[in-house]
VEXDREN-2710 file (C-alpha; in Angstrom, 1 decimal):
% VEXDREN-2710
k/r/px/py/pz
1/UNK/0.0/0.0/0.0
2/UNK/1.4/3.4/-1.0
3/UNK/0.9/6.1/1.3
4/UNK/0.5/9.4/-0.1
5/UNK/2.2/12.9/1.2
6/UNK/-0.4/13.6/3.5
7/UNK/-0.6/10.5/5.2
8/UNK/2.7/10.0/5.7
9/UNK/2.5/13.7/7.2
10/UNK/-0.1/12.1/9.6
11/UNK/2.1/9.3/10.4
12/UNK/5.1/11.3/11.4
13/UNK/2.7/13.8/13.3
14/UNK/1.5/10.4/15.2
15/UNK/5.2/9.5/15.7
16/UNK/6.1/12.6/17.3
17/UNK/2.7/12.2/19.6
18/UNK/3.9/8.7/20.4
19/UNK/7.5/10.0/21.0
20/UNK/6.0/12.3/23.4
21/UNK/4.0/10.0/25.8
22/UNK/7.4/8.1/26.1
23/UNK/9.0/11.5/27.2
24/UNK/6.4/12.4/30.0
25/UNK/6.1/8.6/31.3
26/UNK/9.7/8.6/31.7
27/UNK/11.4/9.5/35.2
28/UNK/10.9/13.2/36.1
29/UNK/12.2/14.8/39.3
30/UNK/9.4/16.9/40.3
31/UNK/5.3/16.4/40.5
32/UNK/4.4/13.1/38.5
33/UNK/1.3/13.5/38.0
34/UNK/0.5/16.5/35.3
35/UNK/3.1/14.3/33.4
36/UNK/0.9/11.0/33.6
37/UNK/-2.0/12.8/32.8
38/UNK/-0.6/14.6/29.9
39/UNK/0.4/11.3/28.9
40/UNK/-3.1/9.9/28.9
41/UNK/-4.4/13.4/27.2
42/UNK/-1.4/12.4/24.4
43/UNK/-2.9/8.4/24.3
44/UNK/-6.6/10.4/23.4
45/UNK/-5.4/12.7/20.5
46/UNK/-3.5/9.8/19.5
47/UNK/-6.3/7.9/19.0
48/UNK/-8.5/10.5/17.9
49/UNK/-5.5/10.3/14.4
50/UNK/-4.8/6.8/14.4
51/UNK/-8.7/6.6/13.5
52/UNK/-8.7/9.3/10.9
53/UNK/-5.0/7.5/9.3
54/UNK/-7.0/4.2/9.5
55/UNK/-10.2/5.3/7.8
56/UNK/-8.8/7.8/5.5
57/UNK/-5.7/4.9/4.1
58/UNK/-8.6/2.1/4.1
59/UNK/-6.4/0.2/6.4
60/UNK/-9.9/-0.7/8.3
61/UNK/-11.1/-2.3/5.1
62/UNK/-8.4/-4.7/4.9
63/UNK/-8.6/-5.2/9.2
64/UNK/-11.9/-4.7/10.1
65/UNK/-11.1/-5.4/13.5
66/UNK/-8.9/-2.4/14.0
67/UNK/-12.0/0.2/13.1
68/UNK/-13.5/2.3/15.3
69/UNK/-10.4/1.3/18.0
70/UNK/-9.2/5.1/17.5
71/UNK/-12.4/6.4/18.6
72/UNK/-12.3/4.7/21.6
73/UNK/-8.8/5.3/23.0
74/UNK/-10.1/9.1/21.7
75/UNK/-12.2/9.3/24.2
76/UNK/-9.4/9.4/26.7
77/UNK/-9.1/13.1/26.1
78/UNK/-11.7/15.1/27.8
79/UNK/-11.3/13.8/31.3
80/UNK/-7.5/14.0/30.7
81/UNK/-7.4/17.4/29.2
82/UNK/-9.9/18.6/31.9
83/UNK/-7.6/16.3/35.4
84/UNK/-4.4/17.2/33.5
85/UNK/-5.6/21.2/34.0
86/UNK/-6.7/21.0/37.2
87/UNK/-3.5/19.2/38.3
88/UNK/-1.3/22.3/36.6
89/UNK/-3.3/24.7/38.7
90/UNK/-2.8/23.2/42.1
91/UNK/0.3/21.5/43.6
92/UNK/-1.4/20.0/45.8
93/UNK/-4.3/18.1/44.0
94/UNK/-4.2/14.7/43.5
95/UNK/-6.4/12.0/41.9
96/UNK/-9.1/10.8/44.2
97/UNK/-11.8/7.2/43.4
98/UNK/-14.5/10.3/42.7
99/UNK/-12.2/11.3/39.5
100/UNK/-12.9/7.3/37.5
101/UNK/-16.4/9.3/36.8
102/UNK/-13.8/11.0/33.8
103/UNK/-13.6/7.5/32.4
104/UNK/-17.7/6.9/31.3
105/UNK/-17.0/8.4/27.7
106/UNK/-14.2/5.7/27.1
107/UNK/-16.3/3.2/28.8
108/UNK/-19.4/4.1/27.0
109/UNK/-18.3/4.5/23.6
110/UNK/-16.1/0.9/24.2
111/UNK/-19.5/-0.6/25.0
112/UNK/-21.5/1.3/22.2
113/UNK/-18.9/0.0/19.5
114/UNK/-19.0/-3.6/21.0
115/UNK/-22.8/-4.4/20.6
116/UNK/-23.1/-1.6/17.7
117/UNK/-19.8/-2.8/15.6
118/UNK/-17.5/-5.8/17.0
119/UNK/-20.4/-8.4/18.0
120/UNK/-21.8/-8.3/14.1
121/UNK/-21.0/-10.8/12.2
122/UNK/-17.9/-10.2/9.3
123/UNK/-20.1/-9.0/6.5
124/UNK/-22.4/-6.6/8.5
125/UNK/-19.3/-5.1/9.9
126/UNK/-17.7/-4.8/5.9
127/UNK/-21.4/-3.6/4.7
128/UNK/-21.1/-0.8/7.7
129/UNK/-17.0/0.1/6.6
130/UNK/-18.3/0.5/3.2
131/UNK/-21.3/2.9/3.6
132/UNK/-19.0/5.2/6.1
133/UNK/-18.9/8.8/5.4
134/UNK/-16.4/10.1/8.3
135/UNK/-14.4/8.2/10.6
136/UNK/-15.2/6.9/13.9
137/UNK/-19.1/7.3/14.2
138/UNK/-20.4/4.0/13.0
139/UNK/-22.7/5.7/10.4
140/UNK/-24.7/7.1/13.2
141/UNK/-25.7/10.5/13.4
142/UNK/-26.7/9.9/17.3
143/UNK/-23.1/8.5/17.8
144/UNK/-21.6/11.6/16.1
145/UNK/-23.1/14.0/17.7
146/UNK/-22.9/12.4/21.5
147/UNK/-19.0/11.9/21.0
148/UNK/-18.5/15.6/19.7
149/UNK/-20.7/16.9/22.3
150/UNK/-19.0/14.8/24.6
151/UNK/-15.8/16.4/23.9
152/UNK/-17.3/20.1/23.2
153/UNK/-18.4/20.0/26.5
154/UNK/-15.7/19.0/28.3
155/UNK/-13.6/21.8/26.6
156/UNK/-16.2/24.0/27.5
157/UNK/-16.2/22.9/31.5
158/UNK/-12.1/23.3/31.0
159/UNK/-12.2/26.8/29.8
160/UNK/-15.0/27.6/32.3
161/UNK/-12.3/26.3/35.2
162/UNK/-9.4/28.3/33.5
163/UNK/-11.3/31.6/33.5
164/UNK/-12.8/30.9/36.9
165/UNK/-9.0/30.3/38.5
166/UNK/-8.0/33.4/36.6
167/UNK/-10.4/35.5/38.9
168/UNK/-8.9/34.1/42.0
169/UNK/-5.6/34.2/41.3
170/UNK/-6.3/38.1/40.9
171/UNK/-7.5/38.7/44.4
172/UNK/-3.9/36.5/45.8
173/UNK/-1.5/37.7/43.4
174/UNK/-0.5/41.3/42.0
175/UNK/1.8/39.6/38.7
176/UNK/0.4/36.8/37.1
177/UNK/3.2/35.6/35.3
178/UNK/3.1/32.0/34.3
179/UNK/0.1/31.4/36.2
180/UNK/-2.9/32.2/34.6
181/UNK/-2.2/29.2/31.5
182/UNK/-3.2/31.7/28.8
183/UNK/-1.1/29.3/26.8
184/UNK/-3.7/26.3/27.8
185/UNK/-7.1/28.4/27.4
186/UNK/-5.9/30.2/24.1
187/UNK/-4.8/26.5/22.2
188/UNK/-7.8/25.1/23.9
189/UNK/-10.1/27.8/22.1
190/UNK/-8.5/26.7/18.8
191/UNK/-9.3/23.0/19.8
192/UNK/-13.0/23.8/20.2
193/UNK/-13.2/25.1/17.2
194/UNK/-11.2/22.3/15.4
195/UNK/-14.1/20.4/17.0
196/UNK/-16.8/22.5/16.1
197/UNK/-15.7/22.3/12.6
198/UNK/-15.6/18.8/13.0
199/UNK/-19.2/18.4/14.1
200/UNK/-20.5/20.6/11.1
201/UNK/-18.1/18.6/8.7
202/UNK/-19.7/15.3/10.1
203/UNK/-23.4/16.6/10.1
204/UNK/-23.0/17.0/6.4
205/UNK/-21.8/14.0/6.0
206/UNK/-24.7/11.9/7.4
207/UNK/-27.4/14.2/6.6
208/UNK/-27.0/15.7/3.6
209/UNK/-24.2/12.8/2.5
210/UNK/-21.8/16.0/1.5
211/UNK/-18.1/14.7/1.9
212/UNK/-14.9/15.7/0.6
213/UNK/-11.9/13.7/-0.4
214/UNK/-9.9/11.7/1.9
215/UNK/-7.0/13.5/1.0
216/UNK/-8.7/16.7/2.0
217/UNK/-9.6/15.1/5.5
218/UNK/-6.3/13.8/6.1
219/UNK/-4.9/17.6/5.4
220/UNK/-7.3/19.1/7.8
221/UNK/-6.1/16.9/10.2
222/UNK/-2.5/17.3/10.1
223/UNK/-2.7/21.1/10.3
224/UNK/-4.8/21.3/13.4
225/UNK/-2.1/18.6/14.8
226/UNK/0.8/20.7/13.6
227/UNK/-1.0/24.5/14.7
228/UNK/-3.0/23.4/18.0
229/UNK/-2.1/20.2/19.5
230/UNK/1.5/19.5/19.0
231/UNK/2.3/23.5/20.5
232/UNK/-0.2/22.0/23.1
233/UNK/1.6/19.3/23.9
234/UNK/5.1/20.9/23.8
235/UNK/4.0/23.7/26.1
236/UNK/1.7/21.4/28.3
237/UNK/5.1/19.2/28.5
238/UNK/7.2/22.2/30.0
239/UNK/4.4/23.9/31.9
240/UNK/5.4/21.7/35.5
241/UNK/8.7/23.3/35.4
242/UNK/7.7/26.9/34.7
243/UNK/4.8/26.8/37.1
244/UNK/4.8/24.3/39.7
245/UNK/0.9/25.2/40.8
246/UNK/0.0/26.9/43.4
247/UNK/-1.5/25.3/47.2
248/UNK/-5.5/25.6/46.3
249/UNK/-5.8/26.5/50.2
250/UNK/-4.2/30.2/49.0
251/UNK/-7.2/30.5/46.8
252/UNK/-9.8/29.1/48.9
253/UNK/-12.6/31.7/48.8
254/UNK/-14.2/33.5/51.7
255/UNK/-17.6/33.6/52.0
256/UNK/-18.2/36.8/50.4
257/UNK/-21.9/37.5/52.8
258/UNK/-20.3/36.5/56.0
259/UNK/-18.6/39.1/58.4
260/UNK/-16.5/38.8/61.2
261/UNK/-17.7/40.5/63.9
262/UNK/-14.1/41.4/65.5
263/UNK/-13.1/43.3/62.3
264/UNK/-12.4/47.1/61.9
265/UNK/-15.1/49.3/60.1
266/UNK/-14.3/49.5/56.6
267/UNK/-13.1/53.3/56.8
268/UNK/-10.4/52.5/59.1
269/UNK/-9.1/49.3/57.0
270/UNK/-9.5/51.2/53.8
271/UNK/-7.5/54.2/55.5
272/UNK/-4.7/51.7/57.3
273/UNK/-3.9/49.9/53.8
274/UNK/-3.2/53.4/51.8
275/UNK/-1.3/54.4/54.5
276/UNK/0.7/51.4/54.1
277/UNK/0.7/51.3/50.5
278/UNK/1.8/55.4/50.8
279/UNK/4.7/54.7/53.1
280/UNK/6.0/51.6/52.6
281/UNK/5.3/51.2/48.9
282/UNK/5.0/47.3/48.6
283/UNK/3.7/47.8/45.6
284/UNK/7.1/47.9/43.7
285/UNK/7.7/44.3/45.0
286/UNK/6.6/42.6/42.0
287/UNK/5.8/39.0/44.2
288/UNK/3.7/41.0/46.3
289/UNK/0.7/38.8/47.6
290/UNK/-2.4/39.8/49.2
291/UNK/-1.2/37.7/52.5
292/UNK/2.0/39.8/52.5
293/UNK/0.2/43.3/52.1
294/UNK/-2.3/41.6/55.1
295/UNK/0.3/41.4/57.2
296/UNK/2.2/44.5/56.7
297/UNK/-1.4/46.4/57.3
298/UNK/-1.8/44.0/60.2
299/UNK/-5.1/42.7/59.1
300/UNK/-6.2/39.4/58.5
301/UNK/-5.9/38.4/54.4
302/UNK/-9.7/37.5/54.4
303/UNK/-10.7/41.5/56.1
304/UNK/-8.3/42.7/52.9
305/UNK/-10.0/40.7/50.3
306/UNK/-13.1/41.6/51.6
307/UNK/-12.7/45.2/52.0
308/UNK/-11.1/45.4/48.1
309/UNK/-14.0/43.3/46.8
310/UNK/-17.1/44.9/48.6
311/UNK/-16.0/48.2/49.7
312/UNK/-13.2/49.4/46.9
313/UNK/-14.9/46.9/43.8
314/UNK/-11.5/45.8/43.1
315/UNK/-9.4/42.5/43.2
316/UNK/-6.1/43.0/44.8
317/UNK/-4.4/42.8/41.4
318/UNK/-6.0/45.6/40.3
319/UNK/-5.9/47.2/43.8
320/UNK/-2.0/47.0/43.4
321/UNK/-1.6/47.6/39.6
322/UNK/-3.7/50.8/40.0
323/UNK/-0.8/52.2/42.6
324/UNK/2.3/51.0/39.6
325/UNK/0.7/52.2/37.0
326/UNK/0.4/55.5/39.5
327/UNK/3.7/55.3/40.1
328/UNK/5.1/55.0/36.2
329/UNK/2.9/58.1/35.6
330/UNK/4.1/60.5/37.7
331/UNK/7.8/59.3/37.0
332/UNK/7.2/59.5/33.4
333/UNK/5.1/62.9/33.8
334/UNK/8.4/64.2/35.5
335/UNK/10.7/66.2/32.9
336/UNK/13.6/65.4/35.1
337/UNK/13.0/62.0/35.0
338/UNK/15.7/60.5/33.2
339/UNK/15.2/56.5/33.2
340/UNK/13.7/54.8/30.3
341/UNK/10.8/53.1/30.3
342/UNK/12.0/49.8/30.2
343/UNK/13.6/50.7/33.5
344/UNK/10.4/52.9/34.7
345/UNK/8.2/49.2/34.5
346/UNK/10.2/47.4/36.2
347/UNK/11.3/49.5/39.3
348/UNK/7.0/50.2/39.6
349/UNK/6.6/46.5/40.3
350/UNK/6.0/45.1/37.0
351/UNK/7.1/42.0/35.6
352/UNK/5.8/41.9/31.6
353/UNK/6.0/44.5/29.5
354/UNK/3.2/43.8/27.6
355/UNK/1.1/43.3/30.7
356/UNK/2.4/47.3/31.5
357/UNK/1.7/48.3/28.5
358/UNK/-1.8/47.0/28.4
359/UNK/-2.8/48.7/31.5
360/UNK/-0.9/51.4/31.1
361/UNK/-2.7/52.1/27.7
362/UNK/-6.6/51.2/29.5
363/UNK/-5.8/53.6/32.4
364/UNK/-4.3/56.8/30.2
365/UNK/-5.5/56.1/26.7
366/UNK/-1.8/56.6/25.4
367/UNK/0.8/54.1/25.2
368/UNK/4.0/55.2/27.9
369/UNK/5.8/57.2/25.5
370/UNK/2.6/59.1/24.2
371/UNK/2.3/60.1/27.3
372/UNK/5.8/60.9/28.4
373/UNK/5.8/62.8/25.1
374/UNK/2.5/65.0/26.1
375/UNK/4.3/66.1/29.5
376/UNK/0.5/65.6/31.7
377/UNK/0.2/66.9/34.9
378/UNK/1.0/65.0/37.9
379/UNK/-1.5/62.6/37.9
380/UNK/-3.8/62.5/40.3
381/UNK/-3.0/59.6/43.9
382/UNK/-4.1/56.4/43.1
383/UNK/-6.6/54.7/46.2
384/UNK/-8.6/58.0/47.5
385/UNK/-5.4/58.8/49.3
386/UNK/-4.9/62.7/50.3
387/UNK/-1.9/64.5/51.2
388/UNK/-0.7/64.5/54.5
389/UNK/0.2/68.1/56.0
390/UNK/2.8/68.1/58.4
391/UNK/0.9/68.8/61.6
END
C-alpha cells in the first residue's frame, strides 16, 4: 500500500505524539502527575489520528477489527485534558476514586462499538466500513453527535475552570506571570473550534451525505495537529517546570456574605492599607501577595480581600496595579526623569512588558511614550489617598 504525502504527514505527526507520551512517562524529578495525565491526554489525540489514518488509508477495510479502535482510545481526552488542568493549577491536587467518573466516555463509547460494531458478524461489519462517510461514528448520526458533544463539552467545562482560576488568582496575586495558562485556554479555544468544525463537517456527512476527499480530510487533520495540538503538547510538557501550581488553600474563597464580627469598620481598613501602601510602597515588590500586604497592614488576608471586593470593587491585582501604574505616571510625567521606560516598569513593580503596557494604555489612553511625550500633569494619587500636612 502506498501512502500518499499527506498521510505519511499524519504518520510522522502520530510519531512525534507517540514520542512524546514516552518522554512524559519517563522519570521526572518533580510532580508526576500532570506528566501522567498529559500522557493519557497524548494516548486520546493519539487515538483520535490513528482513526482518521485508518479510515482515510482504508487500512480498516483490509482489518476490520482495528475500526473504530481510534475512537475509543479518543475518548481518553476530555477527562484527561480537563484532570491534567486541574492538576497544573494546584500543587497539591491529587487523583481521588470520585475522579474514575472522567472515564464513562471511554467506557461508553467501548460498549457502544462492542454491541453496535464488533459483536456483528464479518459481512455486517464490511457492509457498515463501506457505507461510512467520516471516521469513527459508525454511520450514526446519534453516535456523532454524543461523541463531539461529549468532547465540546468537556472543553467547554475546561475553559469555564481556567477563567474561573483566573479570577482568584487576581484577588492572591498582584503579577500573574506563568500562572494564569493563557497558553492552555488560548490553544484550547483553537481545539474547540477544530471540534466544532468537525461536528458541522460530520453533520453533512450523514445528513446531507456531503463529503470531501480523503486526502482533503487527512490535510485538515495534520494542520490542526501541527498549529494546535502539537504547541499544546510541547507547552503542556514544559508547563510543570515553569509553574509548579500553586496550594489551592491560597485560593480558597471567603464567603463573600459573611462578616467577622471582630473586624475594623471598613473606613479604618481602607485608610490603614493606603497608608501602608503610601509609606511603605510594597507595591514595587513585584511577588507582592495579598497575605504579605495583610500582614504588613496588620489585618487578616480574608478582612483585605473583603474590604477590596465589597468596599473598593477591586481584586487585589488591580488594587495593586492601580498604585504601579500610578507610580510610572508620575515618573514618566516628571521632565527630570531621566530612566527609560523599560527601567520605569520594572522598578514600579512590574514583571511583563506587555502586561504594563496594556494597562498602562486602558488607564491613560496613550501608550508610555505618548504620554511621556505629552508632558501631563501629575496625575492624580491612586486609592482615594490625600496629602498629609505636616501637623
Amino acid at each position: 500500500m502506498l501512502l500518499t504525502h499527506p498521510q505519511l504527514t499524519l504518520f510522522g505527526v502520530i510519531a512525534q505524539f507517540l514520542f512524546l507520551i514516552l518522554l512524559c512517562i519517563l522519570p521526572f524529578r518533580g510532580r508526576g502527575l500532570p506528566r501522567l495525565l498529559l500522557a493519557l491526554m497524548l494516548a486520546g489525540i493519539t487515538g483520535t489520528l490513528l482513526e482518521v489514518f485508518l479510515h482515510t488509508t482504508n487500512l480498516t477495510s483490509r482489518y476490520p477489527n482495528i475500526a473504530f479502535s481510534g475512537t475509543i482510545l479518543g475518548m481518553f481526552q476530555p477527562g484527561a485534558i480537563f484532570l491534567y488542568t486541574k492538576s497544573v493549577m494546584y500543587r497539591d491536587f491529587q487523583l481521588k476514586v470520585r475522579h474514575l467518573v472522567h472515564l464513562l466516555p471511554v467506557l461508553a463509547t467501548g460498549l457502544a462499538f462492542s454491541f453496535g460494531y464488533y459483536s456483528l458478524p464479518a459481512e455486517a461489519q464490511a457492509r457498515m466500513l463501506s457505507d461510512s462517510h467520516y471516521p469513527g461514528v459508525m454511520n450514526s448520526i446519534v453516535m456523532a453527535i454524543t461523541l463531539h458533544g461529549i468532547m465540546l463539552g468537556y472543553l467547554g467545562a475546561t475553559l469555564k475552570m481556567i477563567s474561573r482560576f483566573g479570577l482568584e488568582l487576581r484577588n492572591v496575586f498582584s503579577d500573574l506571570s506563568n500562572k494564569e495558562l493563557s497558553w492552555l485556554r488560548n490553544l484550547l479555544l483553537a481545539y474547540t473550534a477544530a471540534w466544532s468544525i468537525s461536528l458541522v463537517y460530520c453533520l453533512l456527512a450523514h445528513v446531507m451525505r456531503v463529503t470531501g476527499s480523503h486526502e482533503w480530510l487527512t490535510i485538515a487533520t495534520t494542520a490542526v495537529s501541527v498549529v494546535v495540538l502539537l504547541p499544546m503538547s510541547v507547552l503542556a510538557f514544559r508547563q510543570p517546570t515553569v509553574f509548579g501550581g500553586i496550594p489551592r488553600k491560597m485560593l480558597a474563597r471567603e464567603d463573600s456574605t459573611s462578616i467577622n464580627p471582630d473586624s475594623p469598620p471598613a473606613g479604618l481598613l481602607a485608610k490603614r492599607i493606603g497608608q501602608v501602601m503610601e509609606d511603605q510602597q510594597p507595591y514595587l515588590h513585584s511577588n507582592l501577595t495579598v497575605s504579605r500586604l495583610a500582614r504588613l497592614a496588620e489585618l487578616a488576608p480574608r478582612d483585605l480581600s473583603r474590604l477590596l471586593n465589597q468596599e473598593m470593587g477591586l481584586n487585589f491585582y488591580e488594587y495593586v496595579n492601580g498604585y504601579r501604574i500610578e507610580n510610572a505616571r508620575r515618573r514618566l510625567a516628571d521632565p527630570e526623569e531621566a530612566a527609560s521606560i523599560t527601567d520605569i516598569l520594572y522598578e514600579s513593580g512590574f514583571n511583563s512588558k506587555s502586561v504594563f503596557n496594556t494597562l498602562f494604555r486602558k488607564t491613560t489612553g496613550q501608550t508610555p511614550s505618548q504620554y511621556r511625550r505629552s508632558r501631563p500633569e501629575q496625575p492624580e494619587p491612586f486609592g482615594g489617598k490625600s496629602e498629609r500636612s505636616d501637623s
